[in-house]
N, C-alpha and C positions, 0 to 999 in steps of 0.2 A: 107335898114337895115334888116337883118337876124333876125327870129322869135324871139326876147325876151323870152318869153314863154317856148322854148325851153330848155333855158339853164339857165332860174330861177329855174325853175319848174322840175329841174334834177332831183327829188327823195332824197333820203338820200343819200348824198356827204361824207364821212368822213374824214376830215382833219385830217391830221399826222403833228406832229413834233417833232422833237430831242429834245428840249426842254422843252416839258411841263410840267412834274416833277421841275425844273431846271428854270430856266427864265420867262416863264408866272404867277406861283404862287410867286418868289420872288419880282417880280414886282407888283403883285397883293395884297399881302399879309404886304408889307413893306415900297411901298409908302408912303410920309409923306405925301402927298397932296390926297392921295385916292379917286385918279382921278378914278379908272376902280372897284371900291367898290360895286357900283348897276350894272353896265352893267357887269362885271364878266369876263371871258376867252374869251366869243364872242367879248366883248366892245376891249380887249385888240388883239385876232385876227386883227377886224380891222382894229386898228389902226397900227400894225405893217405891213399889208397889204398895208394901204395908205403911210406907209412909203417906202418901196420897191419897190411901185409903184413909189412913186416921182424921186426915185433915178433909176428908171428901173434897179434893180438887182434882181435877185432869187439866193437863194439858192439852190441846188438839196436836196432832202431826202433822207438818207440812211433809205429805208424802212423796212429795217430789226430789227433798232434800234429805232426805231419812235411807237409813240403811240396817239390812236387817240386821238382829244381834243376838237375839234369843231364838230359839225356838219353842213350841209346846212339849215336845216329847223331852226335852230336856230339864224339865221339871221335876221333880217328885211327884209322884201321882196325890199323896198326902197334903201336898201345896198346892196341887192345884183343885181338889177335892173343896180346899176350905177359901182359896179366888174364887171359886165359883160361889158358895153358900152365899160369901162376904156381898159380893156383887148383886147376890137374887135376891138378899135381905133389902137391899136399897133400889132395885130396882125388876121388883116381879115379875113385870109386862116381858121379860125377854125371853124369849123363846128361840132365839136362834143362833148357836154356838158361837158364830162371826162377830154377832153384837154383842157379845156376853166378854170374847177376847178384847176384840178394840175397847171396852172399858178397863180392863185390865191393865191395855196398855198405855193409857193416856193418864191413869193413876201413877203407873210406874215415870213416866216422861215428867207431873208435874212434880215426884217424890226425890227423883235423881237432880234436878237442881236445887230443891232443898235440901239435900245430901249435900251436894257439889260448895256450896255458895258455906256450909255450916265449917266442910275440910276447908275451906280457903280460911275461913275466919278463923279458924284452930288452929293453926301452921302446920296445914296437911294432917290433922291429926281427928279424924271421923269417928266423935263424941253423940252418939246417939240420942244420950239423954238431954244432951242440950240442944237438939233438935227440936223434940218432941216438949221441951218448956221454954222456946224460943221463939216460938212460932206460932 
């Protein structure tokens, strides 16, 4: 197994998304169930992360129009211990923290509109499980 350490312990990572204006705050903000209420923008990162992950899709970022929203150090080290596993299991050849991140966050960009698109179809109401058998 390649150094963990390495690619926890990247520094400040800053994650972009096209959306965070847009999708992470409407989700955040008008949940009826206000699931991601204490954990905040990270809690909702991840979980749009574990989504894209399941479905192995990324989104690419148009970086021009993207704005950051996450950071790395704002993770749990626990979480991001097991982003990295999840990532080297699917893709071993990486070797360099930068590219091990940008997957991380193109998972999380194509999870957050599956997220987004599932609260609309619910009446604002972000049903997890009918994500994950919907899709």
């Amino acid at each position: 197994m390649k150094n963990l350490d390495l690619f926890v312990d990247a520094g400040n990572v800053k994650f972009l998304s096209a959306y965070r204006d847009s999708m992470y705050h409407v989700i955040r903000e008008k949940d009826h169930y206000g699931l991601f209420k204490k954990t905040g923008i990270t809690g909702l990162f991840n979980t749009a992360f574990s989504i894209g992950y399941h479905f192995d899709e990324q989104t690419p970022i148009d970086r021009k129009n993207a704005i950051n929203h996450v950071n790395l150090v704002s993770i749990d080290r626990s979480v991001k211990e097991l982003m990295v596993l999840l990532v080297l299991k699917r893709k071993p050849q990486i070797n360099d923290p930068k590219y091990l991140w940008a997957e991380v966050e193109m998972y999380a960009e194509y999870g957050i509109q599956v997220m987004f698109n599932t609260f609309k179809n619910k009446n604002d109401k972000l049903v997890i499980s009918s994500i994950l058998e919907n899709n």
